[in-house]
C-alpha positions as CSV (number, residue, x, y, z in Angstrom):
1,X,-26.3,-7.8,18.5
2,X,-25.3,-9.1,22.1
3,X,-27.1,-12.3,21.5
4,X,-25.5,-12.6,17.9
5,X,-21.9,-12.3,19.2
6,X,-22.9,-14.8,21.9
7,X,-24.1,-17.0,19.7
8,X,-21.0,-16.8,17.4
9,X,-18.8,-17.2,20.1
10,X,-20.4,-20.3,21.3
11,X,-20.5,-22.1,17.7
12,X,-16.9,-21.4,18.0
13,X,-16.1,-22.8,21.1
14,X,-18.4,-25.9,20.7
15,X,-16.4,-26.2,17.3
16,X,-13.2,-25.8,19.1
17,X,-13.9,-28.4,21.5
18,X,-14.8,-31.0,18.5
19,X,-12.0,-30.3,16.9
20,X,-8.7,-31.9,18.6
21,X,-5.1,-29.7,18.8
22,X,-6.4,-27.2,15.9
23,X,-3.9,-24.6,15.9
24,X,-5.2,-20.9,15.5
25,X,-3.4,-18.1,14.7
26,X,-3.8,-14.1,14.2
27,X,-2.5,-11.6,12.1
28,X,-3.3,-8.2,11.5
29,X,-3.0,-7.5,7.4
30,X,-3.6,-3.2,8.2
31,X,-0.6,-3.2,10.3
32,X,1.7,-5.4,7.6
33,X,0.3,-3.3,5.0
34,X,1.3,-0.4,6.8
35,X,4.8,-1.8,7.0
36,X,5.1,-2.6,3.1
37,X,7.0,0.6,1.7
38,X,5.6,-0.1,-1.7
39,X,1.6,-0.1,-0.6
40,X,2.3,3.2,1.0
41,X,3.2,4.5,-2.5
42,X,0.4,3.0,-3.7
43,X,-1.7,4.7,-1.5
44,X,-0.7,8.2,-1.3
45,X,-0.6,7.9,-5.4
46,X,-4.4,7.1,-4.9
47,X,-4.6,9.9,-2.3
48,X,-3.3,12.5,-4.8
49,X,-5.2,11.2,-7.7
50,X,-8.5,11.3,-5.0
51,X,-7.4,14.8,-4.3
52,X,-7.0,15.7,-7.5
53,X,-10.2,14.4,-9.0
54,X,-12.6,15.7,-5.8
55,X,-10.3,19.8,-6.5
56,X,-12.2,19.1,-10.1
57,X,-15.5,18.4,-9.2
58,X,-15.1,21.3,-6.4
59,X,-14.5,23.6,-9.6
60,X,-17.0,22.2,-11.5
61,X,-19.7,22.9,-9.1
62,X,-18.4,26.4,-8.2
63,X,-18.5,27.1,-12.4
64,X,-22.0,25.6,-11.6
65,X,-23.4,28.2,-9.1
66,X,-22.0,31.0,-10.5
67,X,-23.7,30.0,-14.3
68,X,-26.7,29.1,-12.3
69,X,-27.1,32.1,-10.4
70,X,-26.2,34.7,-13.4
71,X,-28.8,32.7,-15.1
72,X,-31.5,33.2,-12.4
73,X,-30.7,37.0,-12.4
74,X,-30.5,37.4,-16.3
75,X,-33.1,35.8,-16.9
76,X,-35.9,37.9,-17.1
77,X,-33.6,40.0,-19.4
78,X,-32.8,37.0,-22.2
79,X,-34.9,36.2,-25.1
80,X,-35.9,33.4,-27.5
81,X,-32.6,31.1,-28.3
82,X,-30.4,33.5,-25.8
83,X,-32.4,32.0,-23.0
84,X,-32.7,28.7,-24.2
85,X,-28.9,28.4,-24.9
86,X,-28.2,29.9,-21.1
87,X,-30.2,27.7,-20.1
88,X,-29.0,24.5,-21.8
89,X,-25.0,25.5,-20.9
90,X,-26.6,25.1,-17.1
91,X,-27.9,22.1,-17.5
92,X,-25.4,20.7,-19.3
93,X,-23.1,22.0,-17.0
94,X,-25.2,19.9,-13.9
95,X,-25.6,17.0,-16.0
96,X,-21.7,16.6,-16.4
97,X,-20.9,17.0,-12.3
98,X,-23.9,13.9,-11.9
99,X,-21.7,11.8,-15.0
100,X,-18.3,12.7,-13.1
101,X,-19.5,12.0,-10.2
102,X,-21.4,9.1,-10.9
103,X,-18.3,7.8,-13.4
104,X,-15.6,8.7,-10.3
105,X,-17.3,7.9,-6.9
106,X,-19.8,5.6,-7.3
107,X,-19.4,2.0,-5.9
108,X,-18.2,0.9,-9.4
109,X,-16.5,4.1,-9.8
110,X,-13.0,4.6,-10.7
111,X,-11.9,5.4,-7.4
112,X,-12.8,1.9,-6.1
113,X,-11.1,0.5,-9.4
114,X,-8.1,2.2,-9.0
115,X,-8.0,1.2,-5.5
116,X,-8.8,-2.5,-6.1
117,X,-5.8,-2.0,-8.7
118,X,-3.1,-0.8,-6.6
119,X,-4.0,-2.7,-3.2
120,X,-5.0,-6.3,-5.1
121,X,-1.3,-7.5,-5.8
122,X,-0.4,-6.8,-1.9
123,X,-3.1,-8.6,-0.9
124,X,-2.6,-11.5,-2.9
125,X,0.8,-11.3,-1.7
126,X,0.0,-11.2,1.8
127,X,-2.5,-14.1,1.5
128,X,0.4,-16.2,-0.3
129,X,2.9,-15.2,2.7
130,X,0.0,-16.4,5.3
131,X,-0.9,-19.5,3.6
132,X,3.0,-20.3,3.7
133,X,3.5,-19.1,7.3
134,X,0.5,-21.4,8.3
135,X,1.8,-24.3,6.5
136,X,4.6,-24.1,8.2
137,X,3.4,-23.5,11.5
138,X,0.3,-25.9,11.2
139,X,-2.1,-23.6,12.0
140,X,-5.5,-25.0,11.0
141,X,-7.5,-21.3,11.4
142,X,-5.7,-17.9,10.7
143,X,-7.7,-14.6,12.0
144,X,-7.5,-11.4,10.5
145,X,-7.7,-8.9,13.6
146,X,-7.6,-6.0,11.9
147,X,-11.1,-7.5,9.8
148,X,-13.2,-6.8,12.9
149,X,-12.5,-9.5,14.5
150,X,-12.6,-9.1,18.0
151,X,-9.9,-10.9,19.8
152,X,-10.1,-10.3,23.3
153,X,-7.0,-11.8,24.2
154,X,-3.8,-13.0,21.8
155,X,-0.7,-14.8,24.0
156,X,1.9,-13.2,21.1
157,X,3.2,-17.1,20.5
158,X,0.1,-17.1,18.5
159,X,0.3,-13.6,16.6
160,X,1.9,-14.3,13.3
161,X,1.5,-10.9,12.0
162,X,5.5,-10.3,12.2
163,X,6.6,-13.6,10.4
164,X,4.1,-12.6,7.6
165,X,6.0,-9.2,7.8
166,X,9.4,-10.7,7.8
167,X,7.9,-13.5,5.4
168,X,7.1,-10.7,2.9
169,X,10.1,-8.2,3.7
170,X,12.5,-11.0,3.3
171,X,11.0,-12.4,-0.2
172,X,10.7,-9.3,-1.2
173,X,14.5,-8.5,-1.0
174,X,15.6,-11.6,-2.1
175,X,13.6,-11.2,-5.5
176,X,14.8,-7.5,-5.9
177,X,18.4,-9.1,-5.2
178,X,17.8,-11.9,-7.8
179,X,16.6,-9.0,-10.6
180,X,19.4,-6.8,-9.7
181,X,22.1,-9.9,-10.4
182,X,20.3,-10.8,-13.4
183,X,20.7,-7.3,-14.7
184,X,24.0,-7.2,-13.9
185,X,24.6,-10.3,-15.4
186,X,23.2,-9.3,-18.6
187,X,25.3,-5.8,-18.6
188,X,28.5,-8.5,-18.0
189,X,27.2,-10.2,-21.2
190,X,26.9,-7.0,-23.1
């Protein structure tokens, strides 16, 4: 790993030396989406429907054991199609905590699509804000620090991660300002 990050770090420098007055800056995306009122709705609404959906599968599984272990002790007691069916309502019972948990937590679950929902329009907002902020700046390379990206050391005159802030903040105001005089506009009209 050592010799990887070595490796990486001296492709990047020999790169840097090719390349004449590239400007590089660094931003941390966790810390502006941390700042972003709106994304922390976002989130704790995914936090509660999370919670919600992992108290349901808890209760399934609990309805599980104890249908499970009546079963086990009844058992010997059941006959014919009253065993079968006690059996079957246990099964079924385990197949559907597999399917909801399979349908809810998976990798292509809904957890990740609701997620990928509700954090998709910041990010595209934050990638629009960056690409602006670089323009303007002419920075030729932007870093994500918050990616894993280990940045050693960062003079702040080359953190951007407030102007994207103030960048987004800023637009963001000024469109809810333009929606609130358009609305009173059209209340004027009425």
């Amino acid at each position: 790993m050592k010799l990887l990050k070595s490796l990486f770090i001296l492709v990047v420098g020999i790169a840097f030396t090719n390349v004449q007055a590239q400007k590089i800056g660094v931003v941390d995306t966790e810390y502006i989406l941390n700042k972003i009122p709106e994304y922390k709705d976002a989130e704790s609404r995914l936090n509660t429907q999370i919670s919600t959906w992992q108290t349901n599968l808890q209760n399934l599984q609990s309805e599980y054991e104890k249908k499970r272990t009546a079963f086990e002790n009844e058992k010997v007691l059941l006959i014919g199609d009253q065993l079968k069916q006690r059996e079957k309502e246990v099964l079924d019972l385990e197949k559907n905590i597999k399917t909801t948990t399979s349908l809810r937590f998976s990798t292509n679950g809904e957890i990740n699509q609701l997620r990928q929902n509700l954090v998709q329009p910041f990010q595209d907002k934050i990638w629009n804000a960056i690409k602006t902020i670089s323009e303007k700046n002419g920075l030729g390379i932007v870093l994500d620090k918050s990616n894993n990206v280990n940045v050693i050391f960062l003079q702040k005159r080359f953190d951007y991660t407030d102007k994207v802030l103030d960048f987004l903040l800023k637009g963001d105001a000024a469109s809810k300002k333009k929606k609130e005089n358009e609305r009173k506009t059209k209340t004027k009209e009425n």
